[in-house]
Structure formats: structure tokens, C-alpha cells
C-alpha positions in Angstrom: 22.5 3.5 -1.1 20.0 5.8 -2.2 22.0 7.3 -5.4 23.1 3.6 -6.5 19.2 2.9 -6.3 18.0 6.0 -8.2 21.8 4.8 -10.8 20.8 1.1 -10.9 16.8 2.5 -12.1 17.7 4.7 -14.8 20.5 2.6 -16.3 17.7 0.1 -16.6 15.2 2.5 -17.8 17.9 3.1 -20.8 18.8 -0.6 -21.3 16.0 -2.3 -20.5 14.6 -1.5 -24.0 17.5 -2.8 -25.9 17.6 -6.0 -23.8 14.0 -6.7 -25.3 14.5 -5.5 -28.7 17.7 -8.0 -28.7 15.7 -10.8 -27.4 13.0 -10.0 -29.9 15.0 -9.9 -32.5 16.6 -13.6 -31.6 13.5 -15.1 -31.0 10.6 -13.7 -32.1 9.0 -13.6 -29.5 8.4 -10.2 -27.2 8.9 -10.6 -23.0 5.4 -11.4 -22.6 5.3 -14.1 -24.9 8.8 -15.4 -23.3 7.3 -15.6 -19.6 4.3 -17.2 -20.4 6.0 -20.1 -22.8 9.2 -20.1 -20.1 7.2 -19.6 -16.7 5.3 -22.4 -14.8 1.6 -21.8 -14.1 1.4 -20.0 -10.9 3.0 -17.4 -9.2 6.2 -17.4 -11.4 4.3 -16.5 -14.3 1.9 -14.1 -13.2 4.1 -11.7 -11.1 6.5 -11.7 -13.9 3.6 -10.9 -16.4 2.5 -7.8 -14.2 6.2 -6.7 -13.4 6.9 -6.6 -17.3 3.5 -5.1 -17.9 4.0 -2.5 -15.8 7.2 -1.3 -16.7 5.5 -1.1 -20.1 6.0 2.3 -21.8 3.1 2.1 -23.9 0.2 4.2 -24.0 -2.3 1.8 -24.0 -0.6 -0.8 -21.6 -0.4 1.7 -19.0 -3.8 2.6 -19.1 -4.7 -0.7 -19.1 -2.6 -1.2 -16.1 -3.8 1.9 -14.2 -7.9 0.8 -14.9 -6.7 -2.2 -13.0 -5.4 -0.9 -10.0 -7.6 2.1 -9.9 -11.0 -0.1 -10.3 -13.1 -0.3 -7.0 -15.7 -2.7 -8.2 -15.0 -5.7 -9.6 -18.3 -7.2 -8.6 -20.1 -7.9 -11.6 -18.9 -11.1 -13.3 -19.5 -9.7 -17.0 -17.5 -6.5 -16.0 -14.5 -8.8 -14.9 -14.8 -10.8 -17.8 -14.7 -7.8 -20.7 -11.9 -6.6 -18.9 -9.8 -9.8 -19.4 -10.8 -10.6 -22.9 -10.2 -6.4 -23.8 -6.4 -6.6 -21.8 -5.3 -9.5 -23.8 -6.8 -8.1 -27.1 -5.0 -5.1 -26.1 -1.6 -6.9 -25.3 -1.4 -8.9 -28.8 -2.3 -5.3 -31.0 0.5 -3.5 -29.3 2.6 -6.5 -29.0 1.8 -7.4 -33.1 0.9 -11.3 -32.0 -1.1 -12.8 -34.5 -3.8 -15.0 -32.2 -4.4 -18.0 -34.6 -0.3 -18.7 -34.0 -0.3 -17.9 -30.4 -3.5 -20.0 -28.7 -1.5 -21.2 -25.8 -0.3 -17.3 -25.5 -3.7 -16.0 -25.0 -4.8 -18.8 -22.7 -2.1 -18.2 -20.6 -2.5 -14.6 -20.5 -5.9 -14.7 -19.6 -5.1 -17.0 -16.7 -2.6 -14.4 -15.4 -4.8 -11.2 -15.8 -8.0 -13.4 -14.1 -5.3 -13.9 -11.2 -4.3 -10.3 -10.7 -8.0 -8.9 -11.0 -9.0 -11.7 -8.0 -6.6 -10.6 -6.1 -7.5 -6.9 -6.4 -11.3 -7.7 -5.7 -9.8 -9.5 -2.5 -8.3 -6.4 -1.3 -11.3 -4.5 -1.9 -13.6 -7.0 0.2 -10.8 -7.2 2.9 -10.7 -3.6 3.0 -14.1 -3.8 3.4 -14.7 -5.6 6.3 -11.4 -4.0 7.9 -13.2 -0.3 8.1 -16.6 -2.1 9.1 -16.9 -1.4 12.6 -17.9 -4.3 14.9 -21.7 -2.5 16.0 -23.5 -3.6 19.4 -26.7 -2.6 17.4 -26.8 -4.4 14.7 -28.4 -7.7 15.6 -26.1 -9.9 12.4 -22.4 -8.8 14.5 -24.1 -9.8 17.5 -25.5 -13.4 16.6 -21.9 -13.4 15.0 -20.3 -13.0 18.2 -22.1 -15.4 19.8 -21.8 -17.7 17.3 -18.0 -17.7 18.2 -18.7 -18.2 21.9 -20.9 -21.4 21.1 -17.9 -22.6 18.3 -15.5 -22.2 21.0 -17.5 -23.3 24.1 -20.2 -25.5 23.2 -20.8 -26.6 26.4 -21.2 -23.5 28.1 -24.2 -20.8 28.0 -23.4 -16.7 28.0 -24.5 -16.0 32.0 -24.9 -12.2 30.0 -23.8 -10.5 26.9 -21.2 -7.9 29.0 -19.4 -10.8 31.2 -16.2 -11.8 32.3 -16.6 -15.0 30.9 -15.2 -13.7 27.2 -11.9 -13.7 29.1 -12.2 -17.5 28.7 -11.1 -17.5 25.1 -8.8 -15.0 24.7 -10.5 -10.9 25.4 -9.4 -8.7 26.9 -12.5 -7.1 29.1 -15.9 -8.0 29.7 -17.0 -6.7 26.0 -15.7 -8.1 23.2 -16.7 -5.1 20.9 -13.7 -3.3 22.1 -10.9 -5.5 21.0 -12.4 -5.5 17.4 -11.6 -1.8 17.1 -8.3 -2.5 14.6 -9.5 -4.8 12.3 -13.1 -4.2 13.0 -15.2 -7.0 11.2 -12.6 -9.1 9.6 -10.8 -9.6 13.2 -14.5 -11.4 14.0 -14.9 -13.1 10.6 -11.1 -14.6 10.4 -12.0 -16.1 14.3 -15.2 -18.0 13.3 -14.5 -19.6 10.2 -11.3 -20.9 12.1 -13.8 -22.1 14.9 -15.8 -23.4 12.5 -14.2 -24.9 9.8 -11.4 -26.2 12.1 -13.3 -26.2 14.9 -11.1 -29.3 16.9 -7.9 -27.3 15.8 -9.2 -23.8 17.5 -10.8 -25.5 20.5 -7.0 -27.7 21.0 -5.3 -23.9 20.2 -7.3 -22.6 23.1 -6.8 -24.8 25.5 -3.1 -24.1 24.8 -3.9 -20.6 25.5 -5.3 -21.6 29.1 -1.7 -23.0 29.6 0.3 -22.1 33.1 3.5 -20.9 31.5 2.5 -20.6 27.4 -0.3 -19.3 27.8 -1.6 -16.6 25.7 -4.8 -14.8 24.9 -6.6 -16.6 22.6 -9.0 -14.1 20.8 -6.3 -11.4 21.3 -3.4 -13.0 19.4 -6.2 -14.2 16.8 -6.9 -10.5 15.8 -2.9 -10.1 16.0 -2.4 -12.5 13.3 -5.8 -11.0 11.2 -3.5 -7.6 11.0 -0.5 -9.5 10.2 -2.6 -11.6 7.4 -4.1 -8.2 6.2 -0.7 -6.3 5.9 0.7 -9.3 3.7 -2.0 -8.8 1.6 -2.2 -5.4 1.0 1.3 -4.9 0.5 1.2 -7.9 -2.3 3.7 -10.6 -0.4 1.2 -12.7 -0.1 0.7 -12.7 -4.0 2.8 -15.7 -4.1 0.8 -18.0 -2.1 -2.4 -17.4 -3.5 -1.3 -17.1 -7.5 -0.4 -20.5 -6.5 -3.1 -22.1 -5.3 -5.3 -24.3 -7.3 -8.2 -22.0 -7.9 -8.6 -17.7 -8.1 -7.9 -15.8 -4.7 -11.0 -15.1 -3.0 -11.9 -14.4 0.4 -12.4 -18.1 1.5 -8.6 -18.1 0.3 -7.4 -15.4 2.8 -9.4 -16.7 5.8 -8.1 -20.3 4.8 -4.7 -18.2 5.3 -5.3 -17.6 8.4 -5.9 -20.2 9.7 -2.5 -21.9 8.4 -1.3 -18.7 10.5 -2.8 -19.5 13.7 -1.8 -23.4 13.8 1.5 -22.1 12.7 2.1 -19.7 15.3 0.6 -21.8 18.2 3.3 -24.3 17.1 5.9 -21.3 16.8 4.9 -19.9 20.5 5.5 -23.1 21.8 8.9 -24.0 20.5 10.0 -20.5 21.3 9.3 -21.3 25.1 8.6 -17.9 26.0 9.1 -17.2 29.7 6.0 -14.7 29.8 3.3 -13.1 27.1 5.6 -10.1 27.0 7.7 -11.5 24.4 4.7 -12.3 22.4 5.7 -9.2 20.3 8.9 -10.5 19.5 7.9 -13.7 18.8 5.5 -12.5 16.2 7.9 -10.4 14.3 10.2 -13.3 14.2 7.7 -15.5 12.9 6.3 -12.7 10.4 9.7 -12.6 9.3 10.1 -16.2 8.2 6.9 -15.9 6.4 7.8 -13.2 4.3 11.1 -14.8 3.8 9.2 -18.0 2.2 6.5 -15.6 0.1 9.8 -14.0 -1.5 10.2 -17.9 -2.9 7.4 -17.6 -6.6 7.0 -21.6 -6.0 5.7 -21.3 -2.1 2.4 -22.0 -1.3 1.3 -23.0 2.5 -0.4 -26.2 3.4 -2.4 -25.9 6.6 -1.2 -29.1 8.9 -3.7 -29.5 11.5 -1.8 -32.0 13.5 -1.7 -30.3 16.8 0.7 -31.6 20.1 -0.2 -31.2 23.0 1.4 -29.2 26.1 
């Protein structure tokens, strides 16, 4: 399979370019200008914008293209937006578009390039939190983690802060600290905004996890489906859902994400009547599974249903 891959890639490498040039020629109008007059809004157009743009074998395109990916700080708005307006000035020289003929072109473009740098600063401020240890010391993860305690159980007061009580939703000891050690701070983030955005869906989700039969770990499987959220988005599946959605990627986006996740898979768990929480790791890959098999679809986009049975 290997030499049919390495066959298939420089056959295309060679024909590729007279593909274009034929299309070009017939008409008049070069790839980039055929997606974004052909492609819907959305993920359709904007992955096949990148994937042509990075198959480009021009100078400058590739170094636009590697400024992209190779940029760690996307933070400044004026920075961001020089980058967009210099890309698309950059695609209609080498491309020979005339702009006063090609209005919709540009708009379009710069739609698609504002996507893909959103989604790169998401990754960095994903990252971020992902290597940012959860820290005992610092007093803003601790009134964090408290927070989550008083999202989750609003009726009940912390007898301590090391206690066996944090067993009640879902970790595994008598300090949660420990448990954040994979995903570190975004493990903690992802749980409250669930708990507090959705905050009747995650306390309904938890008392599923109290459950005699289904039960599961609450907090545990929560952190589960942060790594299984972050590894979607790092390795650009989840591109699909987020080009689509009605406004840029940010990280509201991703924890919104996760939280489709977690109803999702309570729902999954529970039709999968598992006899015990040791086939919770099959289970997950399943259900990981059928999510990537729907990202591979450029018109999905997930809609979080909150309706919640009961068991």
C-alpha cells in the first residue's frame, strides 16, 4: 500500500498542474476562484481553499502558508487583520485576478483565511491551558475548583479541601489536583462551563453517574472526553464542525463542543448497556469513532440536544 501511496502522490504532483492549467484555460477562472464561486460557505469551502493553497507551488503562497502555521501569536486584532488583507492581496498578484471584477472573490477569501487563522489561535489557547498545570497554590485554580463543587452540588458545603466527598462527582481520590495531571487546566475549564452553562444537564449527567449498574465516574469520564475533544482538534477533524458554525472558532466554540460530547456520550453509555465501567474504554473508542466518521462529512456541524432521559 505504501508504493501505490508514494505512485498515486507523484502522478498527481505531475498532473495536477495540467488539470488546472486545462480548467483555466476553459474557464477563466484559476482553482481558487472555482471553490469559492462553486463551494457553499462553510466548511466545504474553506478546507478546500487551504488544501489547494497548500499544494501551491509558488513562492510566495508557500510562505504565506508556512507564516500561518508557524505563527504563535495571533493575539493582536490588527496583526490578524494585516495578515488577511496581505494573504488575499497576495493570492490575486500570483493568481493575476483583477479585484474590481472579482468582489465576491475577495470577500469570500477573506472569510476563509479569517476561519483558518481562528482556528489556529484556538489551538494555541487550547494548547495553552493543556500544559498549564492545575497548582494547589495558586488561589484562581483553587476558587475554580470550588466553584465546580458548588455548580455540581449546591446544596452541599466542602467538610475540607482534601476529602472524600470529591468522589461524589466523579474523582478519583480525596484530591482533585491529581486527576487534572493530563489535560491540566483545560480538563477543569471544559467541567465548569458545562456545570455552568448547562448546569440542569451536568447535575441530570451526574446523577446518571451515581447509577447502580451505569454508573460511571463523573469528573473522570469528563476529563476523558476533554482529551478526546483536544485530539480532534489538534489533529484538524474537528475543522468541519467549527468552519461551519455561524460565527469564527474560538474557545467558547470548543468548550460548547464539549459539552455536545458529554450529553452525547451519557446518551451513548447508556444505550450501550455496559455490564461494568471496564468497558468504558471501548465504548469511547466506538463512540470517537462515529464522530470522526461524521467530521469526515464538510456539511456536519453538531447541535447540542439537551433533552436528557432518565435511568
Amino acid at each position: 500500500m505504501d508504493w501505490l501511496t508514494r505512485l498515486y502522490s507523484v502522478v498527481l504532483w505531475y498532473v495536477r498542474p495540467l488539470i488546472k492549467w486545462f480548467l483555466r484555460q476553459t474557464t477563466r477562472l484559476c482553482e481558487l476562484q472555482r471553490i469559492c464561486y462553486g463551494e457553499p460557505a462553510g466548511a466545504s469551502r474553506t478546507l478546500a481553499v487551504t488544501q489547494s493553497l497548500q499544494a501551491s507551488r509558488n513562492k510566495m503562497i508557500r510562505q504565506l502558508m508556512h507564516s500561518l502555521d508557524t505563527c504563535r501569536d495571533w493575539s493582536s486584532e490588527d496583526k490578524t487583520r494585516t495578515f488577511v488583507e496581505s494573504s488575499v492581496k497576495t493570492v490575486m498578484k500570483v493568481k493575476l485576478i483583477k479585484p474590481d471584477l472579482h468582489r465576491q472573490f475577495i470577500t469570500s477569501l477573506t472569510a476563509c483565511f479569517k476561519q483558518m487563522i481562528s482556528y489556529k489561535k484556538l489551538v494555541l489557547e487550547v494548547e495553552a491551558l493543556r500544559t498549564t498545570p492545575y497548582n494547589e497554590d495558586k488561589l484562581e485554580h483553587e476558587v475554580q475548583l470550588l466553584e465546580l463543587w458548588r455548580l455540581l452540588q449546591p446544596d452541599r458545603d466542602l467538610e475540607k479541601r482534601v476529602t472524600k466527598q470529591w468522589q461524589d462527582i466523579g474523582f478519583q481520590g480525596e484530591d482533585p489536583k491529581t486527576d487534572f495531571r493530563g489535560m491540566g487546566m483545560l480538563g477543569l475549564h471544559n467541567l465548569i462551563y458545562f456545570a455552568r452553562e448547562h448546569s440542569s444537564a451536568a447535575r441530570h449527567i451526574l446523577s446518571h453517574s451515581h447509577h447502580p449498574k451505569y454508573g460511571f465516574s463523573f469528573a473522570i469520564v469528563g476529563i476523558n472526553l476533554t482529551h478526546m475533544a483536544y485530539k480532534l482538534l489538534i489533529d484538524e477533524s474537528l475543522r468541519t464542525h467549527m468552519f461551519n458554525l455561524k460565527n469564527l472558532p474560538d474557545i467558547k466554540s470548543f468548550h460548547h463542543f464539549y459539552c455536545y460530547l458529554f450529553v452525547e456520550f451519557d446518551k451513548f453509555w447508556l444505550e450501550c448497556e455496559p455490564k461494568d465501567i471496564m468497558e468504558f474504554n471501548r465504548i469511547r473508542d466506538i463512540f470517537e469513532s462515529n464522530l470522526r466518521s461524521q467530521l469526515q462529512d464538510t456539511n456536519t456541524c453538531f447541535k447540542l440536544n439537551l433533552e436528557i432521559d432518565t435511568v
